[in-house]
N, C-alpha and C positions, 0 to 999 in steps of 0.2 A: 504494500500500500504506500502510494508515495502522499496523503496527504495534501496538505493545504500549502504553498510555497507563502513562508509570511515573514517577516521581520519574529523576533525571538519571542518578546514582550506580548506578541498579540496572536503567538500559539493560542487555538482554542483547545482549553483543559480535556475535553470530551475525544475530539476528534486524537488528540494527543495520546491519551490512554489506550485508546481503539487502537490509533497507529503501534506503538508497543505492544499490544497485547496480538497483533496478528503478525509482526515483524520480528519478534523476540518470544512470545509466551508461546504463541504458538509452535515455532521450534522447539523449544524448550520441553514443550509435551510430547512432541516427538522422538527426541533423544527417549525421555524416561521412559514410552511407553517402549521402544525398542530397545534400548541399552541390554537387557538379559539375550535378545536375540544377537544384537552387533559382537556383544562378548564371547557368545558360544560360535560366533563361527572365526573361522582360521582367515579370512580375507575379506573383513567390513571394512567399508567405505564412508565417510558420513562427508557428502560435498554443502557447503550453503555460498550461495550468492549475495553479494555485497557490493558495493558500491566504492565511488571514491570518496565522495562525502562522508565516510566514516572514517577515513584516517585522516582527510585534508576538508576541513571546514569549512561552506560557504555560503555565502550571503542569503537569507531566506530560507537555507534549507536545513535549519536548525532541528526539528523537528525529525526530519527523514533520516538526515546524518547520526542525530543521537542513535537512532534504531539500528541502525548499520553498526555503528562501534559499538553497541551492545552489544549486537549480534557476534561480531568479531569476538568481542573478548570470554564473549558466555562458548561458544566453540573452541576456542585457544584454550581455555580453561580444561575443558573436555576430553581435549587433545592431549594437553598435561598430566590430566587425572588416569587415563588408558595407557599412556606410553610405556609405563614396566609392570602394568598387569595384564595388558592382552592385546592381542592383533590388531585389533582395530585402530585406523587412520583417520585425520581428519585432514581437510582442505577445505582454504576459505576459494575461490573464484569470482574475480572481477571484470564480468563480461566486455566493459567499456562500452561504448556509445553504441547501442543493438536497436533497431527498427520492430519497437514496439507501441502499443496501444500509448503505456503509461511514458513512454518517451516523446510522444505525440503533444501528450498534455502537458509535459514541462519545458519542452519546446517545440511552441506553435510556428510554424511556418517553415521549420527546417524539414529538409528533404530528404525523407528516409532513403531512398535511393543511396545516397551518398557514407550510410549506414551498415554495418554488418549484421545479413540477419539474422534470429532466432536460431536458426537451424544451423548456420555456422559456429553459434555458441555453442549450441547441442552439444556437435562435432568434436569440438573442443573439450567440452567436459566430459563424454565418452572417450578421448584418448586418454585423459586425466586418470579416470578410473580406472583403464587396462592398465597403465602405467603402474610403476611403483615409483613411491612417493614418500618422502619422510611427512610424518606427520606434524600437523602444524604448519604444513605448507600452504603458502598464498601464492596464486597465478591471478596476473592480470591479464586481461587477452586485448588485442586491437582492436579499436571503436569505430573503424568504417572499413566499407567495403573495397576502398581503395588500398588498407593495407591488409597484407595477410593473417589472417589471425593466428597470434605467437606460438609454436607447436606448445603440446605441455605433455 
């Protein structure tokens, strides 16, 4: 959910919570409802998507960004907590600039054309996961179709 784009002060409380709770809590009940299954097998994977707004802060997108670095650090944590008790990996993925609905809405007028799409992320995060991977890894991939999206 990318929310409302607004200066910091005039986040609305409601929508803010919403955005958290489907950006972070809802992962969040993901891991726990899975963690007894990611632990018992020999090659779990746990990928989440992020943004750059979560490491690099910007104007208006107070709100989205916070969810993102939450999201980050609640996976890094997870990542910390599995690494010398069981197989399981994690990876964060930062698609970059991808020709989507919600990229539509936070920027009007630009040309998805010019975009990499959905499915070249896919692509990407399927190689990701044949891959091996220390965990706690973070990829970011190319944000237009004019560059290659970075192997991983």
């Amino acid at each position: 959910m990318l929310g409302t784009l607004t200066p910091v002060p005039a986040i609305d409380a409601k929508e803010f919570s919403k955005l958290l709770t489907l950006n972070v809590g809802a992962q969040q009940a993901m891991i726990a409802a899975f963690d007894p299954m990611l632990r018992a097998s020999q090659d779990a994977r746990v990928i989440a998507v992020t943004s750059s707004v979560g490491q690099k802060p910007r104007a208006y997108w107070g709100a989205y960004g916070a969810s993102k670095a939450a999201l980050e650090t609640l996976l890094l944590a997870y990542a910390d907590e599995m690494k010398a008790i069981s197989k399981v990996r994690v990876a964060i993925v930062d698609p970059g600039a991808t020709a989507t609905t919600m990229r539509a809405r936070a920027y009007p007028g630009e040309d998805p054309a010019t975009l990499q799409t959905p499915a070249q992320v896919a692509d990407a995060i399927v190689r990701l996961v044949s891959d091996r991977f220390d965990t706690g890894t973070r990829r970011r991939l190319a944000g237009s179709a004019r560059d290659q999206v970075e192997a991983v």
